[in-house]
Backbone bond lengths (Angstrom), bond angles and torsions (degrees), N, CA, C in turn:
res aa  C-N    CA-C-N  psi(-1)  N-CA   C-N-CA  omega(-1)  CA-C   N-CA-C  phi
1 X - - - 1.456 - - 1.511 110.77 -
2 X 1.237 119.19 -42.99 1.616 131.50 178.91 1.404 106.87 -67.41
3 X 1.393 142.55 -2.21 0.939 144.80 170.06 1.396 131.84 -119.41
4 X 1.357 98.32 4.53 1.784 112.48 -172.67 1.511 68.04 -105.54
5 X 1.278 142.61 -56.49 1.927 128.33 -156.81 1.132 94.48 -54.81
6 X 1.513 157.30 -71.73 1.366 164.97 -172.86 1.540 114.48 0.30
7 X 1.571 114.05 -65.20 1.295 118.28 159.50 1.843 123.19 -39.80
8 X 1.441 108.50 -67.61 1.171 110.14 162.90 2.059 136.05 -37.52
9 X 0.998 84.32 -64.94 1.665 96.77 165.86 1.560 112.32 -63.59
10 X 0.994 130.05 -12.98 1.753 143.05 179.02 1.779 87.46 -82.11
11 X 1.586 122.23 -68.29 1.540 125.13 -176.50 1.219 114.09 -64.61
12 X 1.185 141.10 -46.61 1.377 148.81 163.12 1.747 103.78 -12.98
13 X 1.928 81.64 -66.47 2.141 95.47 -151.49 1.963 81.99 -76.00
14 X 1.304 123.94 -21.34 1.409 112.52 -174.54 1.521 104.75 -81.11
15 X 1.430 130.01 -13.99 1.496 111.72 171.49 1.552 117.32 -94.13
16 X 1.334 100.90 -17.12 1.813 116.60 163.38 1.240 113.48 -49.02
17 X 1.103 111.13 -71.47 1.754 124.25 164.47 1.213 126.34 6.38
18 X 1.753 74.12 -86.16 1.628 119.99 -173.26 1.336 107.26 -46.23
19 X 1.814 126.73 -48.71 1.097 136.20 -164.21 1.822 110.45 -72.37
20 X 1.240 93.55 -44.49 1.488 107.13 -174.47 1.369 95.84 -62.37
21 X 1.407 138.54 -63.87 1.247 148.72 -145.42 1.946 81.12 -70.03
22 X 0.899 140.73 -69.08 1.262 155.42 156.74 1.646 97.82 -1.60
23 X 0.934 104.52 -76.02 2.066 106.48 -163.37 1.515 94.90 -82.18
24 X 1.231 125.29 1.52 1.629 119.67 168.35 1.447 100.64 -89.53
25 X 1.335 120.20 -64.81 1.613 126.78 176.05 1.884 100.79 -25.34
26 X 1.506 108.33 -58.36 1.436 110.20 -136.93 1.404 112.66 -73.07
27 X 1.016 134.76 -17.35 1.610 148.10 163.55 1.633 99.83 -42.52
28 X 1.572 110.35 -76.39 1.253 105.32 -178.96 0.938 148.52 -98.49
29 X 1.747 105.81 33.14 1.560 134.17 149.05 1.257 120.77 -90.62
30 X 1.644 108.32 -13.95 1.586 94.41 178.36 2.182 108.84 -117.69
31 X 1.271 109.87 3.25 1.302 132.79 -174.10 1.492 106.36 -51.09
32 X 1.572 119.93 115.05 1.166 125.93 -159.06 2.192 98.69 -71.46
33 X 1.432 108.89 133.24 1.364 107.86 174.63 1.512 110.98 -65.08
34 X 1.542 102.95 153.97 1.811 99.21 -161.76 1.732 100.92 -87.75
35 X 1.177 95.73 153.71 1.553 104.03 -162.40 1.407 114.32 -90.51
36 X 1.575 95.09 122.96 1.348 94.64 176.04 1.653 164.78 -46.70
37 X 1.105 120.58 141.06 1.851 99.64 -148.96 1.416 97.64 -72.73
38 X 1.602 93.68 166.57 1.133 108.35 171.05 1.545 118.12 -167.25
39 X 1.548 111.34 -166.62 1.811 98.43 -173.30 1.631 102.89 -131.65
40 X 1.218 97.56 130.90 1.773 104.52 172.79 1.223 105.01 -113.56
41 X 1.811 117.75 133.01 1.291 119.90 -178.32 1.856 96.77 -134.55
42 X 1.133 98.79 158.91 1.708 86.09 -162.05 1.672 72.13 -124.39
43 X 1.499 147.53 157.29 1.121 146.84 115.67 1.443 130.72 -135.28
44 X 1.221 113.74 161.43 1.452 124.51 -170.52 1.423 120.95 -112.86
45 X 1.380 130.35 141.72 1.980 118.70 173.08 2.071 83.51 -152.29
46 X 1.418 74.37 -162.50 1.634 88.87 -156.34 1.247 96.26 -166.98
47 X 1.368 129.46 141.96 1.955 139.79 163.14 1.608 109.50 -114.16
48 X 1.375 102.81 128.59 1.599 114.85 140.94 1.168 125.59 -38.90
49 X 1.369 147.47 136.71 1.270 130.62 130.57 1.504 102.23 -145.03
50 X 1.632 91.11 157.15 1.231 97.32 -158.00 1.652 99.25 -95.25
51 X 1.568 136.02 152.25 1.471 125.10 -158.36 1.375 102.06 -83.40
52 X 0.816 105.80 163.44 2.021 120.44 178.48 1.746 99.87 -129.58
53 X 1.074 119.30 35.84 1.667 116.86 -178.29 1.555 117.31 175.86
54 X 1.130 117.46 127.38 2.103 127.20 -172.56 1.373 93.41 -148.28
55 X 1.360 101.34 126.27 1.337 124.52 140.24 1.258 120.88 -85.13
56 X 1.271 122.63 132.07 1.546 134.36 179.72 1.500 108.42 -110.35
57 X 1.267 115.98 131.88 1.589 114.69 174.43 1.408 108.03 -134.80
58 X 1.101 119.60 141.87 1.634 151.55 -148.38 1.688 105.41 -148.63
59 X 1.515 112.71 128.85 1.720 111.90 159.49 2.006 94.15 -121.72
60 X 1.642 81.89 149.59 1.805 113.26 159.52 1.410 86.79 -103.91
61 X 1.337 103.05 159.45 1.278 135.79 161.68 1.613 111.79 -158.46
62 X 1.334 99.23 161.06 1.915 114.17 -175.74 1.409 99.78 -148.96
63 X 1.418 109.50 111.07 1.503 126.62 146.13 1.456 140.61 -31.07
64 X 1.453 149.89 107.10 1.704 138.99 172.29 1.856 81.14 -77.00
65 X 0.998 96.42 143.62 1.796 117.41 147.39 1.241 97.94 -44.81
66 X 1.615 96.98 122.68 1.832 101.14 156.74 1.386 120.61 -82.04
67 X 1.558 101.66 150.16 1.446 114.46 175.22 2.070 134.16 -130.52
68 X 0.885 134.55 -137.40 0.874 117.50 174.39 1.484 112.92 -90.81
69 X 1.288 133.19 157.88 1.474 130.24 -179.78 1.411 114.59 -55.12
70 X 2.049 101.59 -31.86 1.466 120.56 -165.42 1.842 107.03 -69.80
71 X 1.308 114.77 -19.36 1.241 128.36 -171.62 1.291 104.79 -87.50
72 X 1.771 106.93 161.94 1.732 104.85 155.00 1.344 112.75 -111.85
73 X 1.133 99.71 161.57 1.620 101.07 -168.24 2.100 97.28 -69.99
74 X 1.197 103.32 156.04 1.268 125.61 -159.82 1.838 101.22 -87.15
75 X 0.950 109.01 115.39 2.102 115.04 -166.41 1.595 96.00 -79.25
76 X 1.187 118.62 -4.89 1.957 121.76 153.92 1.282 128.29 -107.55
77 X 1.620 100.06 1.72 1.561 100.41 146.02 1.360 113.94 -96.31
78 X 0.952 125.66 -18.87 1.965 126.22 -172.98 1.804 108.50 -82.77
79 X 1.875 92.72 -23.22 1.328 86.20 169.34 1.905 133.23 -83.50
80 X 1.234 82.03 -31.50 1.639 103.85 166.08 1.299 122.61 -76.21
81 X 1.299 116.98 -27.49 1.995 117.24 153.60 1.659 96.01 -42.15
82 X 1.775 96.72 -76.57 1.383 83.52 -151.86 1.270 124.41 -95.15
83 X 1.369 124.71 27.16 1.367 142.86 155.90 2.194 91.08 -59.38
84 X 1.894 105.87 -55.16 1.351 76.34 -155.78 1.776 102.60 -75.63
85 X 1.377 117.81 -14.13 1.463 110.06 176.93 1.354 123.26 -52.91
86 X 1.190 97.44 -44.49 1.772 92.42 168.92 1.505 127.78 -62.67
87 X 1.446 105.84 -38.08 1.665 118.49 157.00 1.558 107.83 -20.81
88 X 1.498 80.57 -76.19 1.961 95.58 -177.43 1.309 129.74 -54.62
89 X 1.295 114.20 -34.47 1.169 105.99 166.53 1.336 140.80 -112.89
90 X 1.523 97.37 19.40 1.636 120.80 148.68 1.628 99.70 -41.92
91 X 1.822 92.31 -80.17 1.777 115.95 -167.81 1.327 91.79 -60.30
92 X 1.509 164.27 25.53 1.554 143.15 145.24 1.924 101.18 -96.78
93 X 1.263 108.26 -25.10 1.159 80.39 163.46 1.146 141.39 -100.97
94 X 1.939 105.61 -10.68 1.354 102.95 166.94 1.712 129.14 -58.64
95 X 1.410 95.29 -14.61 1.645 105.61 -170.50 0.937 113.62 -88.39
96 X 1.665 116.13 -27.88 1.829 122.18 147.98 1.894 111.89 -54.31
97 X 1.242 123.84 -30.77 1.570 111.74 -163.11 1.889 88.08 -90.95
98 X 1.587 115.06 -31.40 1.172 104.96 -166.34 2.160 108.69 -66.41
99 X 0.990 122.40 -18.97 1.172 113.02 -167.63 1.431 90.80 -110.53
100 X 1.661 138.49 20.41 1.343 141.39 -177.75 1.448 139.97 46.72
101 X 1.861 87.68 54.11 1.070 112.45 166.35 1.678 104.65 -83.49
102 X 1.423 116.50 130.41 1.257 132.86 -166.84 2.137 100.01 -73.48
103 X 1.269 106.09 150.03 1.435 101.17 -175.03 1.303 127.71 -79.57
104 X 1.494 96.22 -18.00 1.463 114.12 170.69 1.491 127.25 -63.07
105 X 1.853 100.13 -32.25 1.327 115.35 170.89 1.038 134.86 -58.92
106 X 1.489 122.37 -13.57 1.277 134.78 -167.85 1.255 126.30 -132.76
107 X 1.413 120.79 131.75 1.469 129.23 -147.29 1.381 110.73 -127.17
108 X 1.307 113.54 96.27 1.418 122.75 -175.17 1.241 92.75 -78.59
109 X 1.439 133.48 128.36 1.631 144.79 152.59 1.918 116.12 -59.48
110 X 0.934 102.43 179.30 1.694 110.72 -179.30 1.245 95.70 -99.46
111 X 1.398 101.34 157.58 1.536 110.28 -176.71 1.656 117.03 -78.73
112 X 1.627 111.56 138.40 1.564 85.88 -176.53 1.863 100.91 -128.91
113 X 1.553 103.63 150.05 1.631 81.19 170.53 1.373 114.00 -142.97
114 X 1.291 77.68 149.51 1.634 96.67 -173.33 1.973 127.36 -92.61
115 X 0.960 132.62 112.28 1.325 121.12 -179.65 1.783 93.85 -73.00
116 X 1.953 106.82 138.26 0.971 117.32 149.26 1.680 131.84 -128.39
117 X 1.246 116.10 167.92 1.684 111.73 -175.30 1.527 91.64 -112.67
118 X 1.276 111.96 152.08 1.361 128.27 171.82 1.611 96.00 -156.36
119 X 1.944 92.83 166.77 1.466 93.73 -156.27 1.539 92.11 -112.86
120 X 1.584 112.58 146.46 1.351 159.50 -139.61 1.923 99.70 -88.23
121 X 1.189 101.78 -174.40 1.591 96.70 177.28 2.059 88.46 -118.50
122 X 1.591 98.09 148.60 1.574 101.62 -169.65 1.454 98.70 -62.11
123 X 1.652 116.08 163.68 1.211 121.06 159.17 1.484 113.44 -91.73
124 X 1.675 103.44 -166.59 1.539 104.49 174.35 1.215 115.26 -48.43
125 X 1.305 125.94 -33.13 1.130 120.18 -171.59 1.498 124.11 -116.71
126 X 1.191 102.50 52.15 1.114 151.50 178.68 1.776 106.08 12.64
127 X 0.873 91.84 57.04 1.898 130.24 169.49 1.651 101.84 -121.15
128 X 2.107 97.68 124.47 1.190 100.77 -171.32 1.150 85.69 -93.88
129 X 1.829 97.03 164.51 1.778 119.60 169.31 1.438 126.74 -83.73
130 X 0.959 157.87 111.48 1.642 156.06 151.06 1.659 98.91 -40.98
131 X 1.701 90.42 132.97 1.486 108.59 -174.99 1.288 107.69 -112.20
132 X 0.855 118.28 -170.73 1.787 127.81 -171.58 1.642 112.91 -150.64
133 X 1.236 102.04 109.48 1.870 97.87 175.10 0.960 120.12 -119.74
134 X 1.352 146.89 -170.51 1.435 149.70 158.65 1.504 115.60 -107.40
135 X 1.530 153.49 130.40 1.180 115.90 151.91 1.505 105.59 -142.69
136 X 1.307 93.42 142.75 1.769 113.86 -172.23 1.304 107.24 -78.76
137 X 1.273 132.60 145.19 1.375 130.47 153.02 1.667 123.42 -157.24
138 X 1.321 99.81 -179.34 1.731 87.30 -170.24 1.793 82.97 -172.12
139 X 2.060 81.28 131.89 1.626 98.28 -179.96 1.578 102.25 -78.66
140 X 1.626 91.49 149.97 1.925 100.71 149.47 1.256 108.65 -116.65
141 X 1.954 89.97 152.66 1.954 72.10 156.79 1.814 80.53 -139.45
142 X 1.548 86.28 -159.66 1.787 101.42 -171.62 0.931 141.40 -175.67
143 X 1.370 106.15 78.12 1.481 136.17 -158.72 1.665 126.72 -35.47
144 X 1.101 143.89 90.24 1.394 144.82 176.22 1.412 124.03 -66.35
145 X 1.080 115.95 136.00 1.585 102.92 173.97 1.649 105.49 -134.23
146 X 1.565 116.55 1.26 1.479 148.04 172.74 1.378 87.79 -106.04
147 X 0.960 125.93 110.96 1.931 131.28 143.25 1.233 122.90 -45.27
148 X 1.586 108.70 -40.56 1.338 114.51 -161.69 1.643 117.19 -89.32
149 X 1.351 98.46 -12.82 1.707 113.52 161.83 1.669 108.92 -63.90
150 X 1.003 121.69 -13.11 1.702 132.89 -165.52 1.817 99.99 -48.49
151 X 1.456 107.64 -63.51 1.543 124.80 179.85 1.352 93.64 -45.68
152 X 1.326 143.73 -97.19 1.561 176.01 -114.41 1.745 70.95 -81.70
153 X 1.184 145.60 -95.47 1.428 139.93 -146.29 1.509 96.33 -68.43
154 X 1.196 143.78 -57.49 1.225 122.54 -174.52 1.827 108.23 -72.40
155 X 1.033 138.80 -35.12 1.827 110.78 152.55 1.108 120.22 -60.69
156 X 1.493 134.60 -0.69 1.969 130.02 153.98 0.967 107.14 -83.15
157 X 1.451 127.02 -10.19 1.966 116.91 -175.15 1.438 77.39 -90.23
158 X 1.232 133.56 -74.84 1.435 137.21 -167.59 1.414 109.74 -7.87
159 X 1.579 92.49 -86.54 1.691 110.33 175.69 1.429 114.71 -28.47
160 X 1.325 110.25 -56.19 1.311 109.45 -157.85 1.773 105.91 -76.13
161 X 0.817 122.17 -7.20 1.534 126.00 163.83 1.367 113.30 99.62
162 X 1.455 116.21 25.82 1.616 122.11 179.32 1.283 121.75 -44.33
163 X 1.355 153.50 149.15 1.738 155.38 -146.80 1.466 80.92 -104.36
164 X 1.220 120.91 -60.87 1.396 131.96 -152.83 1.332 121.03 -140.74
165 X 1.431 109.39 128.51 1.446 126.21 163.48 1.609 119.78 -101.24
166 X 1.506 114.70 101.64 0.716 113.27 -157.04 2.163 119.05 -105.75
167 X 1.165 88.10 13.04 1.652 98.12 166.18 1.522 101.19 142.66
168 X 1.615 106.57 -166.90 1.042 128.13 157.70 1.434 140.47 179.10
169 X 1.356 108.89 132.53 1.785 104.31 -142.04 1.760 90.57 -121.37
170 X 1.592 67.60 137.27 1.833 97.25 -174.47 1.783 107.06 -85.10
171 X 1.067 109.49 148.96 1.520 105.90 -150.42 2.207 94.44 -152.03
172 X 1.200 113.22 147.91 1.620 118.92 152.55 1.645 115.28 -103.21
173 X 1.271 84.72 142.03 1.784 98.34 177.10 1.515 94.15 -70.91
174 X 1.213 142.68 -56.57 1.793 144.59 161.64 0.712 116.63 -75.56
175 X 1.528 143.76 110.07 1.310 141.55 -176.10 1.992 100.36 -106.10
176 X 0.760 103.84 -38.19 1.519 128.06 160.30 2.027 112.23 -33.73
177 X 1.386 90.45 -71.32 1.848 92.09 173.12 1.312 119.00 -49.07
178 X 1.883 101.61 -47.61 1.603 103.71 -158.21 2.010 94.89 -72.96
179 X 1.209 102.96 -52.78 1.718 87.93 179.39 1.398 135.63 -54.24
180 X 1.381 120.12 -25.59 1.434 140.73 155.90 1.462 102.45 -47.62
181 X 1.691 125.49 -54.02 1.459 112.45 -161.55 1.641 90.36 -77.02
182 X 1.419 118.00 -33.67 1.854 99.85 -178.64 1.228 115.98 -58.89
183 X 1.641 126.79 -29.11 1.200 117.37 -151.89 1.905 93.97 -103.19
184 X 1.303 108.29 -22.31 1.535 93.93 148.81 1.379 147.70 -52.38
185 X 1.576 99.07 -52.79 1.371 93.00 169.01 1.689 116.86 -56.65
186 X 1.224 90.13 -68.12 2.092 95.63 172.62 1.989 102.44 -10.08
187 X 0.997 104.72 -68.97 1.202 113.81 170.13 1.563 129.67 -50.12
188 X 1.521 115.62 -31.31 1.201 129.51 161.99 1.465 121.26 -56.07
189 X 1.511 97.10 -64.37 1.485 119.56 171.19 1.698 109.15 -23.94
190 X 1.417 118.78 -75.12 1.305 143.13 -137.02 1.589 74.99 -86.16
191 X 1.069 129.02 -26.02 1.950 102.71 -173.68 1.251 101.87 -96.02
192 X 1.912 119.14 -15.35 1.259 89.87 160.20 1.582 142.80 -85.12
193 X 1.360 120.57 -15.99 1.253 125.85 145.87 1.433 145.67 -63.89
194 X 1.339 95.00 -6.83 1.063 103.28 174.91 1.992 110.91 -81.94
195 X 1.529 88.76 -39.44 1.264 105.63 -177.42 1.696 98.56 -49.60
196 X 1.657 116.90 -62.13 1.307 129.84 -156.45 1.641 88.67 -60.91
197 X 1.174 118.09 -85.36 1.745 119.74 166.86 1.793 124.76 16.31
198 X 1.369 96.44 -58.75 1.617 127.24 -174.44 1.545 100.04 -76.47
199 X 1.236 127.60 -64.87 1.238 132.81 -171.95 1.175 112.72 -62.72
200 X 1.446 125.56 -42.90 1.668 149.38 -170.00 2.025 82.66 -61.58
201 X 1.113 113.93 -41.83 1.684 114.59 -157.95 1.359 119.38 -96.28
202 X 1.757 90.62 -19.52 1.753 105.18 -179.04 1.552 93.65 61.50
203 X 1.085 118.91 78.20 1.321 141.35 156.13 1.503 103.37 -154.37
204 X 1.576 119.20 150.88 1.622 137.21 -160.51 2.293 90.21 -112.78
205 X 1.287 92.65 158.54 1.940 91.44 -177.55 1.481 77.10 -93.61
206 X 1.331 94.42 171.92 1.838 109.03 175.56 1.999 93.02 -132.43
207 X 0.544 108.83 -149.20 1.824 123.36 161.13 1.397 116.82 -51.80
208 X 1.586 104.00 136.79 1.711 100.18 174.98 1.548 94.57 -101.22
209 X 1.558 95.87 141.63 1.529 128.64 -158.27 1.721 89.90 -97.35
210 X 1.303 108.35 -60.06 1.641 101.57 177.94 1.352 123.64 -153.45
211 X 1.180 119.50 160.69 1.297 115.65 -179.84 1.544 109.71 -139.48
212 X 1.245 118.81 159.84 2.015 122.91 174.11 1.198 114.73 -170.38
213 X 0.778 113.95 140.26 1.826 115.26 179.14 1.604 108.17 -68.24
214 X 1.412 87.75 146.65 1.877 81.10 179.91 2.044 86.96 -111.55
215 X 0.928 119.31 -14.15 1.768 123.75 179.74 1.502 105.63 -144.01
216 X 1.504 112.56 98.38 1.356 111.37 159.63 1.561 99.91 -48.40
217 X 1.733 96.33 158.06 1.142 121.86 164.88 1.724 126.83 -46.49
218 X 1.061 145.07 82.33 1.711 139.30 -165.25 1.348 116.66 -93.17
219 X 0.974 84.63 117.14 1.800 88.94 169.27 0.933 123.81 -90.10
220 X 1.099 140.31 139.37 1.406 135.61 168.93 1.436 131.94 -120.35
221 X 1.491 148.52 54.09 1.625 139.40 -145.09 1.315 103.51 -28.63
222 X 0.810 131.69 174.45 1.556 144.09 -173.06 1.542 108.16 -126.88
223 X 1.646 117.31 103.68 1.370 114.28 -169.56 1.827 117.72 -110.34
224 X 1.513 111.00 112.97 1.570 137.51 178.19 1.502 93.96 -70.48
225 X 1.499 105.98 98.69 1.860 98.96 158.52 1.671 102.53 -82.40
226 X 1.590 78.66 145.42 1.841 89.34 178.55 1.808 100.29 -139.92
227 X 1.398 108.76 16.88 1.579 120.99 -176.76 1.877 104.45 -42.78
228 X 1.421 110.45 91.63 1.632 100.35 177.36 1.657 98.30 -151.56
229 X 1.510 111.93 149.32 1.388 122.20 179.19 1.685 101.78 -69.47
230 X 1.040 112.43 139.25 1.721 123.74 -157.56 2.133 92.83 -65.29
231 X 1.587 106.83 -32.70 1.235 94.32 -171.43 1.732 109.53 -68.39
232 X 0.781 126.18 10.82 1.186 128.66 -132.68 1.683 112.59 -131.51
233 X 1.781 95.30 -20.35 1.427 103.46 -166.02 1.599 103.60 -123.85
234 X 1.114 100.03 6.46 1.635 102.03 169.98 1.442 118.20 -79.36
235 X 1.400 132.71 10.19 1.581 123.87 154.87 1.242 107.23 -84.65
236 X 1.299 123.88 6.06 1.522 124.92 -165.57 1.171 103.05 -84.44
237 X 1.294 153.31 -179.41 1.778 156.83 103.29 1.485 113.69 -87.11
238 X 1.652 104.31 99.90 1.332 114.22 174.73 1.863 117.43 -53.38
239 X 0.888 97.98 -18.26 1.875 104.12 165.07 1.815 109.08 -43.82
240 X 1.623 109.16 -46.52 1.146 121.47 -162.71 1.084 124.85 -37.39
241 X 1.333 92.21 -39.24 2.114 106.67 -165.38 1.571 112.35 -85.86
242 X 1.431 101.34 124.67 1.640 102.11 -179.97 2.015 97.76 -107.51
243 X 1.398 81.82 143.03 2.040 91.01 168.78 1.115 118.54 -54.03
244 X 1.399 140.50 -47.27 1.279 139.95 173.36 1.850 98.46 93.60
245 X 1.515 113.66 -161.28 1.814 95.95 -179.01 1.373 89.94 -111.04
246 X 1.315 124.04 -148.37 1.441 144.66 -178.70 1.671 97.34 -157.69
247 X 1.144 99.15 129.73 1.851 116.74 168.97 1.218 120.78 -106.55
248 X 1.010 120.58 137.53 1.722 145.67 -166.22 1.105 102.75 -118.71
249 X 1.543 129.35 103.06 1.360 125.04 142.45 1.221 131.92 -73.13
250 X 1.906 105.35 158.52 1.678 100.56 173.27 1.414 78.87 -158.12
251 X 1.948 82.63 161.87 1.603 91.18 161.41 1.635 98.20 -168.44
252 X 1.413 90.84 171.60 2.018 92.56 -166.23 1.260 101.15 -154.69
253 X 1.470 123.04 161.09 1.542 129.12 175.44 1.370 88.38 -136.41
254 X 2.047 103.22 130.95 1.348 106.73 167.28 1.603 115.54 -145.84
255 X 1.056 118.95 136.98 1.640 126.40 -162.83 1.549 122.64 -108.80
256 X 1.448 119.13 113.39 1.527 117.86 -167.88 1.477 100.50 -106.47
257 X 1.538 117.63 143.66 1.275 123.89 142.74 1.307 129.29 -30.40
258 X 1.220 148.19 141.45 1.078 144.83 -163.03 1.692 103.18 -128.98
259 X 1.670 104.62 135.94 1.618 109.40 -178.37 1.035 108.52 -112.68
260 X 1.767 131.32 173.93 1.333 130.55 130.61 1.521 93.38 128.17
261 X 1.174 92.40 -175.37 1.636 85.95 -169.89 1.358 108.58 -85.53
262 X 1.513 148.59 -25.80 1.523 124.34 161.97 1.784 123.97 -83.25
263 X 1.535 92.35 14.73 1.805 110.50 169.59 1.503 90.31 -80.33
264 X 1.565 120.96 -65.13 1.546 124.60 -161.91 1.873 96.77 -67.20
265 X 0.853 125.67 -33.35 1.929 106.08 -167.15 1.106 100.30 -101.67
266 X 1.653 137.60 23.33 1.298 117.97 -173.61 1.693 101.93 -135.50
267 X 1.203 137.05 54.24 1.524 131.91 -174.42 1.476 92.98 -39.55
268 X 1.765 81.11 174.11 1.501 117.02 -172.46 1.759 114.69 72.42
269 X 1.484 111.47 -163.63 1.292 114.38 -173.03 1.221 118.84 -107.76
270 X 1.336 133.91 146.47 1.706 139.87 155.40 1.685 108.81 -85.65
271 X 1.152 107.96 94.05 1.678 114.85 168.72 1.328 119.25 -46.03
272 X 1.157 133.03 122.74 1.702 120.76 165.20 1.030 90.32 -80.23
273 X 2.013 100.08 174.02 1.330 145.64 171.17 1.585 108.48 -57.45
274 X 1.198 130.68 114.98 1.703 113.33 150.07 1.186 136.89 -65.76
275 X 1.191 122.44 120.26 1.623 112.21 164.35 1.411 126.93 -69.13
């Protein structure tokens, strides 16, 4: 009997073995190869440009006589407000077509109205009253695509007796070009350090592996407050105001394979610099 087990116990310790020898092998048959170097450079730029387009916006408004809170406002005073608002802003836009502002350019708003309270004259007992008014109004604005018309339309809002000047935002007819040239350079940038990087290391680029923006391109219009009661802004010379530029940022991170002979004997990665 002790000698028929012999065979058995011989296969036993031979599939033991086998197994062990097995999970020793298997580590470094399946061991991921080390990854090849390479260079990541992240950089950022940005462009000036100066705007080629402003919208200007301006409100009229027309007052009802205030009255007591206890009252309603009078439907032949609301008509005579805006009998004269429309007056007015007949003549604001003729004074836009007269210096050749195009008709298309200009955007008369809907009328909107607002109830307001204002305060009363005191009584005997010398407690003031809260009043009650109506007032109508309606925005303009007025689209430029000439900059240099800017002066010439803001002395026609003037003239024409506008309540309010209410800014004006600097704008591109392509918004498209100018972010393309930021996000080029961005892109420029990073190949040139990368270039310097490589050479500085005596290593050659091979293929770019990846690229992503770390800052889309942003635009931003560029906004001129000019918020002032029209009586108020006539010591001014609307000539005065220049657009100034608008800046576009970008930025990107992009990563090349690395060649040459201290690309091949040196695994792992060479980090670039951040900007």
């Amino acid at each position: 009997m002790k000698t028929a087990n012999h065979p058995l116990k011989r296969l036993r310790y031979g599939v033991l073995g086998g197994a062990l020898l097995a999970l020793m092998v298997a580590p470094s048959v399946h061991a991921a190869p080390p990854a090849p170097p390479s260079l990541h450079v992240q950089a950022q730029s940005w462009v000036e440009v100066e705007p080629d387009k402003a919208t200007l916006s301006a409100r009229l408004w027309e007052n009802t006589p205030a009255v007591s809170t206890l009252e309603e406002t009078d439907s032949e005073a609301l008509s005579s407000a805006r009998e004269r608002l429309e007056q007015r802003a007949s003549e604001l836009i003729a004074a836009m077509e007269e210096i050749g502002i195009e008709q298309r350019a200009i955007n008369a708003g809907s009328l909107n109205v607002y109830p307001e309270h204002v305060a009363g004259p005191r009584n005997d007992d010398g407690e003031q009253d809260t009043l009650m008014r109506t007032r109508l109004e309606r925005p303009f604005s007025v689209e430029l695509t000439n900059i240099d018309q800017l002066g010439d339309v803001l002395d026609a809002m003037i003239g024409a007796g506008v309540n309010a000047l209410d800014g004006v935002q600097f704008d591109l007819q392509d918004r498209d070009a100018a972010t393309d040239e930021a996000l080029t350079k961005a892109l420029e940038k990073a190949r040139h350090k990368a270039d310097l990087m490589a050479s500085t290391l005596g290593v050659t680029l091979g293929h770019v592996q990846r690229i992503e923006e770390t800052q889309a391109p942003i635009f931003q219009p560029r906004m001129m407050a000019m918020r002032a009661e029209s009586d108020a802004v006539g010591s001014g010379s609307a000539s005065d105001y220049r657009p100034g530029t608008i800046r576009i940022d970008a930025g990107v991170n992009v990563e090349w394979a690395l060649r040459g002979q201290d690309g091949r004997g040196r695994p792992g990665r060479v980090a670039g610099e951040q900007e």
